[in-house]
C-alpha atoms as one frame of an Amber mdcrd trajectory, in Angstrom:
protein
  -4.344 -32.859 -24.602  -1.746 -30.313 -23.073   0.448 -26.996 -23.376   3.556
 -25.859 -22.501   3.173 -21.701 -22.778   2.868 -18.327 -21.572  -1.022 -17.882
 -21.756  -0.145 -15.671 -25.216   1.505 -18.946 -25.946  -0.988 -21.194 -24.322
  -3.929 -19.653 -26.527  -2.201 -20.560 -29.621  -1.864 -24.101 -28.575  -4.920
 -24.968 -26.878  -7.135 -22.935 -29.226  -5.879 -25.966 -32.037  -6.107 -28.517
 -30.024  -9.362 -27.931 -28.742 -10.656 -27.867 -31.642  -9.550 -29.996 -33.883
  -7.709 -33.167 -31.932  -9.273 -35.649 -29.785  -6.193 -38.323 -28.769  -4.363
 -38.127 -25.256  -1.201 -36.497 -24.428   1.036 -37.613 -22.229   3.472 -35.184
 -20.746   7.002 -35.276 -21.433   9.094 -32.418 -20.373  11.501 -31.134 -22.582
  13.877 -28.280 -22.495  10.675 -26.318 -19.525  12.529 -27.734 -16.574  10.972
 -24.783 -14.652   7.213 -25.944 -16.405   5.025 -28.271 -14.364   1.146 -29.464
 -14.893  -1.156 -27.638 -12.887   1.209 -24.475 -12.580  -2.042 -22.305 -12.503
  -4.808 -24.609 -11.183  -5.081 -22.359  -8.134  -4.007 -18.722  -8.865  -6.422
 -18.468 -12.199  -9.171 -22.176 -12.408 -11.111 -20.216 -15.007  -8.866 -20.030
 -17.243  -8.990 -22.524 -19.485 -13.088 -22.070 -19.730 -12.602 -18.546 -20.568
 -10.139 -19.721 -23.509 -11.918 -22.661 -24.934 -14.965 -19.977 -24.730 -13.168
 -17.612 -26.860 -11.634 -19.901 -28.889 -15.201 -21.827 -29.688 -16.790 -18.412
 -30.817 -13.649 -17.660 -32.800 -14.293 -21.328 -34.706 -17.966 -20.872 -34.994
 -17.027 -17.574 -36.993 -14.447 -19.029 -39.284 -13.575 -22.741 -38.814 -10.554
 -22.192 -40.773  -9.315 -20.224 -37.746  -7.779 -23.801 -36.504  -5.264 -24.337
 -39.421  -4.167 -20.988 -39.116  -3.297 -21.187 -35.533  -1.847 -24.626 -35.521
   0.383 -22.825 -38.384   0.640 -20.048 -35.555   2.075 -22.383 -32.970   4.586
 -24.290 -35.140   6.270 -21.091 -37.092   6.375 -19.701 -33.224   8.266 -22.831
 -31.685  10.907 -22.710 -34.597  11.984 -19.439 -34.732  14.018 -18.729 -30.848
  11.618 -21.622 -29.307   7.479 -21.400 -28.327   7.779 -18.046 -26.811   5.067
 -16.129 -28.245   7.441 -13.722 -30.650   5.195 -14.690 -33.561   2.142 -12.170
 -31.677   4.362  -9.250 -31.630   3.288  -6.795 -34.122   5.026  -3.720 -35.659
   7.504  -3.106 -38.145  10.358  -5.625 -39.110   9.222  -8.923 -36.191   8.690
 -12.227 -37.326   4.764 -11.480 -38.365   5.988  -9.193 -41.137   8.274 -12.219
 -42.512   7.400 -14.017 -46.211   6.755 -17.012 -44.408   3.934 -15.464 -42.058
   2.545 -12.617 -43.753  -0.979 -15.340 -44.464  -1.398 -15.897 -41.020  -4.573
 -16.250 -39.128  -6.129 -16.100 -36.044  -4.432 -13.065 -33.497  -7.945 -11.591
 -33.251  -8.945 -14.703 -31.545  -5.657 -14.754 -29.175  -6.075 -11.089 -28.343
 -10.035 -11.546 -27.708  -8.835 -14.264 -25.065  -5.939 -12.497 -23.902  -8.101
  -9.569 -23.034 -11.083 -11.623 -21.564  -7.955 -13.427 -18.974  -6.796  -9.991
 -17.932 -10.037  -9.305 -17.098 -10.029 -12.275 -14.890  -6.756 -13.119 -13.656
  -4.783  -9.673 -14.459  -1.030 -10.302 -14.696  -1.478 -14.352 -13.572  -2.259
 -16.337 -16.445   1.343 -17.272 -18.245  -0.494 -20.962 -18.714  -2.737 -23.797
 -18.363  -2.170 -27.275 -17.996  -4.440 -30.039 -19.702  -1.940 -33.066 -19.262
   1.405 -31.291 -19.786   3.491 -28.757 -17.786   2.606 -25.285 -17.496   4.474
 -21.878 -16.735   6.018 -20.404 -19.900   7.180 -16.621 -19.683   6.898 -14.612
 -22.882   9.836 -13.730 -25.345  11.393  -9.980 -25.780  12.416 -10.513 -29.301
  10.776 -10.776 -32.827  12.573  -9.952 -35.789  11.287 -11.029 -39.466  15.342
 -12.103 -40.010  15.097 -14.670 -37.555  12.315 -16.551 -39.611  14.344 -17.180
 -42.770  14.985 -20.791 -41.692  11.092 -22.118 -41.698  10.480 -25.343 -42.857
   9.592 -24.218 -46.648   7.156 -25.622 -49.242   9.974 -27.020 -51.565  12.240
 -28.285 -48.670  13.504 -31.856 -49.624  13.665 -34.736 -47.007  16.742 -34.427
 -46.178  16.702 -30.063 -45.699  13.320 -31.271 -43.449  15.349 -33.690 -40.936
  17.865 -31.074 -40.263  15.400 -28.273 -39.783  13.671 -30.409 -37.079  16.620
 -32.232 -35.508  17.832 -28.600 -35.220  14.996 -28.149 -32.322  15.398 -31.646
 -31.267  13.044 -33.228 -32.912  12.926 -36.633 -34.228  11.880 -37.425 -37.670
   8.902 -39.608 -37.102   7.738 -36.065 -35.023   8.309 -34.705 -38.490   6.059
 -36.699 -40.324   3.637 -36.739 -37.511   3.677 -32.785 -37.084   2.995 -32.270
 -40.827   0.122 -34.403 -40.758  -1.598 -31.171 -39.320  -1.846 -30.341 -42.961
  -5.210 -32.480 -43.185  -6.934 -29.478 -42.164  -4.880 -26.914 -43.687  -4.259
 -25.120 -47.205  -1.756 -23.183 -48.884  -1.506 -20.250 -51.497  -1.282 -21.230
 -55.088   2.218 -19.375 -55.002   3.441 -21.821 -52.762   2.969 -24.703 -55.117
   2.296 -23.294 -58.848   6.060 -24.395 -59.981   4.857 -28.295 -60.200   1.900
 -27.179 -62.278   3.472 -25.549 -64.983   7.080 -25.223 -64.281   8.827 -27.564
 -63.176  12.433 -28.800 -63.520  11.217 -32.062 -65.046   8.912 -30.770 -67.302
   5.778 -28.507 -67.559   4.544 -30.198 -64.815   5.643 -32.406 -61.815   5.173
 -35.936 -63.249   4.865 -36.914 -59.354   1.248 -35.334 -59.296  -1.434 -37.463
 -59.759  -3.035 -36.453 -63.361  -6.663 -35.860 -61.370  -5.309 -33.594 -59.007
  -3.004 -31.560 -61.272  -6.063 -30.728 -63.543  -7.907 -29.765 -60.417  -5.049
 -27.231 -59.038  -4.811 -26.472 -63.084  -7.808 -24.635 -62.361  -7.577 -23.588
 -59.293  -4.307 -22.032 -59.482  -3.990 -20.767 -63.319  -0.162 -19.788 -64.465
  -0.712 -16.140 -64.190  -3.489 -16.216 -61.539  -4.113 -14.908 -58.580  -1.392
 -16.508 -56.034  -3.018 -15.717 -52.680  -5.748 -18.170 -53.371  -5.785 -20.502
 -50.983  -6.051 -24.243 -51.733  -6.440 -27.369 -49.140  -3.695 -29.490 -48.682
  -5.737 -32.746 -47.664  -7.947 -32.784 -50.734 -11.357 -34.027 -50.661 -11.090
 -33.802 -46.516  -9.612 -30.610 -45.817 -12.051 -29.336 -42.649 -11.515 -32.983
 -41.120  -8.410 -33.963 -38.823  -8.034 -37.467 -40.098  -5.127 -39.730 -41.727
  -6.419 -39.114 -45.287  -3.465 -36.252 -45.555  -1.512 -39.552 -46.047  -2.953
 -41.764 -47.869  -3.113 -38.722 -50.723   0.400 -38.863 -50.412   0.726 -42.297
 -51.628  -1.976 -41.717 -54.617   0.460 -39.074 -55.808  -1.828 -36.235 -54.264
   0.630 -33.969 -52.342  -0.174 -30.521 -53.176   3.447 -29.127 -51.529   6.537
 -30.869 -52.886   7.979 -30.808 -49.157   4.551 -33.393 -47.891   4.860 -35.492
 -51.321   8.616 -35.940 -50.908   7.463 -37.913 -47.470   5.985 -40.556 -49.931
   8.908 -40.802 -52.281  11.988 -40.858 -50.010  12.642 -44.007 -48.069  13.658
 -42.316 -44.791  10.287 -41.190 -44.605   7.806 -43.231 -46.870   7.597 -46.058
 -43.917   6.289 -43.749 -41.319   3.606 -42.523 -44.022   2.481 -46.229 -44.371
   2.238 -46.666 -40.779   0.046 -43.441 -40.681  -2.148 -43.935 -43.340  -4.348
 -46.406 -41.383  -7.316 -44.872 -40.106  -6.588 -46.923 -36.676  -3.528 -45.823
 -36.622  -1.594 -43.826 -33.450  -1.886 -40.587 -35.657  -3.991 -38.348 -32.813
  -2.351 -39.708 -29.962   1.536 -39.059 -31.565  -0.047 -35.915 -32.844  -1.033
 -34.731 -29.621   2.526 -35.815 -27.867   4.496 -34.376 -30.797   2.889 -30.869
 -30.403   3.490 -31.082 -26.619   7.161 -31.664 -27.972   7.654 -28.950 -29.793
   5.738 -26.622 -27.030   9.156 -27.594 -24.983  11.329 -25.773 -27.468  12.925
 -22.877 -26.048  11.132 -22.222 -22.523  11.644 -19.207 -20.964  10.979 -19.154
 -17.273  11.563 -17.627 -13.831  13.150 -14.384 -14.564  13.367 -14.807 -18.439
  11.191 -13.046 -20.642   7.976 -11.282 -19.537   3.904 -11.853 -18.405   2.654
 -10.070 -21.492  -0.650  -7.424 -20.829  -1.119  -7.454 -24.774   0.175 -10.829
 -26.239   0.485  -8.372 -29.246   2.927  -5.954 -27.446   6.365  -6.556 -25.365
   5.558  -4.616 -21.715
């Protein structure tokens, strides 16, 4: 596995990762010409310890800490590249957006952040697993800039643009959403195929089982923070099941069952579904990707103290 990041950046990345994946990554620099592996491996060797540490008593407390970050990393990279502006908190930055007002997991990037001061003050901008290393932090975070996140009712076609606008392909799309085996979403973000949708009262794409389950979970006029897994029936294991619900009909978001339906997409889902498939491998290279998205580095951006806080 690898990361591309600041260590505010790095934390997001690896704290997923270590978790949750367990194919190889093989490094291939993007956009971080000034990145390169083993950019700390002398100035700070603890820190990836001290972050898997962190991270592992962050899991331990809430395993559903890993969806949350992997979220983290990927509404980070497409808003002004992976440059940490997703940590910054206070009025009107990106955290205060629609789109990631349900995140989870800062407390854990802080509680590292604070134990890597502590160790390496001012050093630690990144760590390198298999991947270059040596991202600066971003200046900027403003909710505006995150109107143009990959949404819950985006069609195919709204999808490939979002991601070829970041350069990536759109097998890398269907790959990267596969990290929605191990996560959920709010019954808000879905509760328009239940009971109404364009077609009918229901989405007649929805497999009949399924709907009567989110029937229940998500009533019409219930609660719509209530969070529901997206991989049903394996939502706390990273596996290729996330796909093969999507060609029984058992997409909870339009935007993943839309992967099934549309032909540009629907043969990389087959591909996927097989457990022996490449799925943790492309995973893995995918993420290290979209970690090259926007690097700031050499005199650009900042070595955060707080990854919460610009200096």
């Amino acid at each position: 596995m690898g990361l591309v990041r600041s260590v505010c950046l790095f934390i997001t990345f690896l704290s997923y990762l270590a978790i949750s994946v367990h194919g190889q990554a093989t490094a291939r620099p993007g956009a971080g010409s000034g990145t390169r592996v083993g950019f700390y491996s002398t100035t700070c060797p603890t820190a990836e310890t001290i972050v898997r540490n962190a991270v592992t008593a962050g899991f331990n407390s809430n395993p559903r800490i890993a969806p949350g970050i992997l979220r983290m990393h990927f509404h980070d990279c497409f808003v002004l590249g992976c440059d940490g502006s997703i940590l910054i908190s206070g009025a009107n930055t990106e955290q205060t957006a629609r789109s990631n007002v349900n995140l989870r997991g800062f407390d854990v990037i802080d509680n590292a952040k604070t134990q890597l001061e502590a160790a390496c003050p001012g050093v630690t901008r990144g760590i390198s697993w298999q991947v270059p290393t040596g991202r600066r932090d971003g200046r900027v975070s403003l909710a505006s800039n995150a109107n143009n996140l990959p949404g819950a009712g985006d069609s195919v076609a709204v999808q490939q643009q979002k991601f070829s606008d970041v350069r990536l392909s759109t097998r890398e799309l269907v790959v990267l959403v596969g990290g929605h085996t191990i996560g959920q979403a709010g019954c808000g973000a879905f509760r328009n195929r239940l009971y109404n949708s364009t077609t009918g009262p229901a989405d007649p794409t929805i497999d009949p089982t399924l709907l009567a389950q989110l029937q229940t979970q998500c009533p019409q006029n219930g609660d719509a923070s209530v969070r529901v897994d997206l991989d049903t029936g394996s939502g706390t294991t990273f596996d290729t099941s996330y796909y093969n619900n999507l060609g029984r009909g058992r997409g909870v978001l339009q935007s993943d069952q839309v992967l099934w339906s549309d032909p540009a997409t629907r043969p990389i889902v087959q591909q996927l579904m097989n457990p022996r498939s490449t799925f943790n491998a492309e995973f893995a290279r995918a993420m290290v990707r979209m970690s090259n998205i926007g690097v700031l580095t050499g005199a650009n951006g900042e070595i955060r103290r707080v990854c919460s806080a610009i200096n």
